[in-house]
C-alpha distance (Angstrom), angle and dihedral (degrees) to the residues before:
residue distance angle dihedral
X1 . . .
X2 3.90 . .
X3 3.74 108.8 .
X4 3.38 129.2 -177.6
X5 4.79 150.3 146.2
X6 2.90 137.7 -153.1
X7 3.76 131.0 -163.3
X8 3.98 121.2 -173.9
X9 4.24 131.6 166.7
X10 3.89 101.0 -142.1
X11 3.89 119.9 -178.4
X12 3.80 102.7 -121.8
X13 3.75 132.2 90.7
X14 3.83 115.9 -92.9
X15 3.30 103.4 -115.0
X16 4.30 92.2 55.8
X17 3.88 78.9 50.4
X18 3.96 90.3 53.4
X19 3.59 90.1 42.1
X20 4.20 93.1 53.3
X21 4.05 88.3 47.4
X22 3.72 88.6 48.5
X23 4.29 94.1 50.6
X24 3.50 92.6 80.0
X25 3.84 89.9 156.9
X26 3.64 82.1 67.7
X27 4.06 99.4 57.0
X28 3.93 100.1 84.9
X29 4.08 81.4 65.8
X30 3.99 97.3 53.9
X31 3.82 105.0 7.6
X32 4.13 114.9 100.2
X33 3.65 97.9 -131.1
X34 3.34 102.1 12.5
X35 3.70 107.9 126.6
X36 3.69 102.9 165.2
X37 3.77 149.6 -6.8
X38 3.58 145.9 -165.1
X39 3.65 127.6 -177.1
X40 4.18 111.6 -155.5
X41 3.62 100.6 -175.6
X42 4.01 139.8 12.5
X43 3.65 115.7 178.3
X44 4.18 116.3 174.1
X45 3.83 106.9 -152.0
X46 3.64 129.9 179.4
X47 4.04 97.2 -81.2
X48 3.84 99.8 3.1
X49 3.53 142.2 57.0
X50 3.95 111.4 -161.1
X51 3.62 128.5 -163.5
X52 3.72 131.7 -169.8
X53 4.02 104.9 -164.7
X54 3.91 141.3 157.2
X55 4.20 122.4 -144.5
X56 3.49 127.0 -167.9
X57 3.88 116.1 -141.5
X58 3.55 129.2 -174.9
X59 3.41 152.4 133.8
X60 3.80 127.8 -161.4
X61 4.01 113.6 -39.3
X62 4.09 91.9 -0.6
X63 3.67 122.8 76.2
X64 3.51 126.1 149.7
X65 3.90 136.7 164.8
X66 4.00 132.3 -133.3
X67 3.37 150.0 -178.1
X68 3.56 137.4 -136.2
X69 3.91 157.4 170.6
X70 3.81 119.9 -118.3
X71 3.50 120.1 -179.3
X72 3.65 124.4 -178.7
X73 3.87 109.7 -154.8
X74 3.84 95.1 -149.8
X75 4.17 90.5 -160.1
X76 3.68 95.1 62.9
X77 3.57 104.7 27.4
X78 4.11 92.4 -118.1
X79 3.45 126.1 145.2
X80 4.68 117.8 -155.2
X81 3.01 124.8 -161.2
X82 4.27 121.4 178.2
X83 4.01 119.6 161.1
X84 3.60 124.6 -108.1
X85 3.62 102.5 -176.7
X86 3.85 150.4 -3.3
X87 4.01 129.3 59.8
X88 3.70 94.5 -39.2
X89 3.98 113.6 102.9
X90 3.64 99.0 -169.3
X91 3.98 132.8 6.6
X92 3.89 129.8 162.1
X93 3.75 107.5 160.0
X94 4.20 111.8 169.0
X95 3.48 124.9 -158.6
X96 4.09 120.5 -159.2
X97 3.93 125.0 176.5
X98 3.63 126.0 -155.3
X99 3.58 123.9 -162.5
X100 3.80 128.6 -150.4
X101 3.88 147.4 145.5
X102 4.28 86.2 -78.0
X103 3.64 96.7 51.3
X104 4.11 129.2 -96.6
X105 3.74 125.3 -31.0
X106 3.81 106.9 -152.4
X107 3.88 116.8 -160.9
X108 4.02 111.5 -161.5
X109 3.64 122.2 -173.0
X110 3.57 123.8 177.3
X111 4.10 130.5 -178.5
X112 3.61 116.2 179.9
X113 3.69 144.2 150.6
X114 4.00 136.1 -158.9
X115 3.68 125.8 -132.3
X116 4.02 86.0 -128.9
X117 3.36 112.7 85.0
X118 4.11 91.4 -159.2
X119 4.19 86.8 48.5
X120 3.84 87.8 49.9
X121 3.12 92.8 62.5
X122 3.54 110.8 39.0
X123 4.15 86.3 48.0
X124 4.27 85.3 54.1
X125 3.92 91.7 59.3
X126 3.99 97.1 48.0
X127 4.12 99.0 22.7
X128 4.32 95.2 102.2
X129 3.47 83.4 45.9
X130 3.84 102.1 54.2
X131 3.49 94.1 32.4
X132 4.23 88.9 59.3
X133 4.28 87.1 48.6
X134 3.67 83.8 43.9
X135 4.16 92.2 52.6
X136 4.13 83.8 33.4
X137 3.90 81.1 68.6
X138 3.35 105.7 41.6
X139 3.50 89.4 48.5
X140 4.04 94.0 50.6
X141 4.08 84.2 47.1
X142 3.76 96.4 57.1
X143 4.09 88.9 39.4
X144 4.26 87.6 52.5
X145 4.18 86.8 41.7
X146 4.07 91.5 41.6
X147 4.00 88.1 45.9
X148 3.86 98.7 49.6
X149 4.24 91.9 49.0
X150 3.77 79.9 52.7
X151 3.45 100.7 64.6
C-alpha cells in the first residue's frame, strides 16, 4: 500500500487552515486532480464535525470517483479521513494542525490502496510526488486566502 506525510509551516491561523481542509466543495478549483466533488451530509456536533463526501480524481484516460468519512475531532484539532466507497481498497489519511507564533504546521499522512492491481502500482511510483504538488496547493490556497483577509 501507498504510504506517504507530509509536513508544511503555512502563514495562516489554524483554524482558516481547518476551515480550507474542511471546503471540500472547493477542491476541484485548487486540487491537481481533483475533478469533482460532492458533499452528501455535514452535521456539526458538539466535538465533531462529520462529513460524508465523494471526489473525482483523474488525470488523462483514468478517472474514478469515491467516497469517504471525514471527521474533524474538534478537541484535538485532527481531521480522519477512511473510504467508504469507490475503487480505493483502503485509505486512512490524518490531518493534525499545530498552531504557533510562525503560523500552522500541518502534518498529512495518507495510506491507501486501489482495487486495481495495475493502478496500485503505477500510483506507488509517483504517490510522494503528487501528494507534495497536492500540499504545494493547499499551501498556495491558504497563502492567496490568508493574503486577501490581510488587506
Amino acid at each position: 500500500m501507498p504510504t506517504a506525510s507530509v509536513k508544511r509551516l503555512i502563514e495562516c491561523k489554524k483554524n482558516q487552515l481547518i476551515d480550507l481542509v474542511l471546503d471540500i466543495e472547493k477542491y476541484p478549483e485548487f486540487v491537481p486532480f481533483c475533478l469533482g466533488s460532492h458533499v452528501y451530509q455535514r452535521d456539526n456536533k458538539d466535538d465533531q464535525i462529520i462529513i460524508v463526501a465523494d471526489l473525482t480524481i483523474g488525470k488523462g484516460p483514468f478517472k474514478d470517483t469515491y467516497k469517504s468519512d471525514v471527521k474533524f475531532n474538534k478537541d484535538d484539532s485532527s481531521i480522519n479521513v477512511t473510504n467508504i466507497g469507490g475503487p480505493l481498497r483502503h485509505l486512512e489519511n490524518n490531518w493534525k494542525f499545530i498552531e504557533s507564533d510562525k503560523g500552522t504546521e500541518i502534518l498529512f499522512d495518507i495510506d491507501f490502496e486501489i482495487k486495481n492491481k495495475f493502478l496500485n502500482l503505477v500510483m506507488t511510483k509517483s504517490f510522494q510526488y503528487g501528494l507534495n504538488k497536492i500540499a504545494d496547493a493547499f499551501q498556495k490556497r491558504a497563502q492567496d486566502l490568508y493574503l486577501q483577509l490581510k488587506k
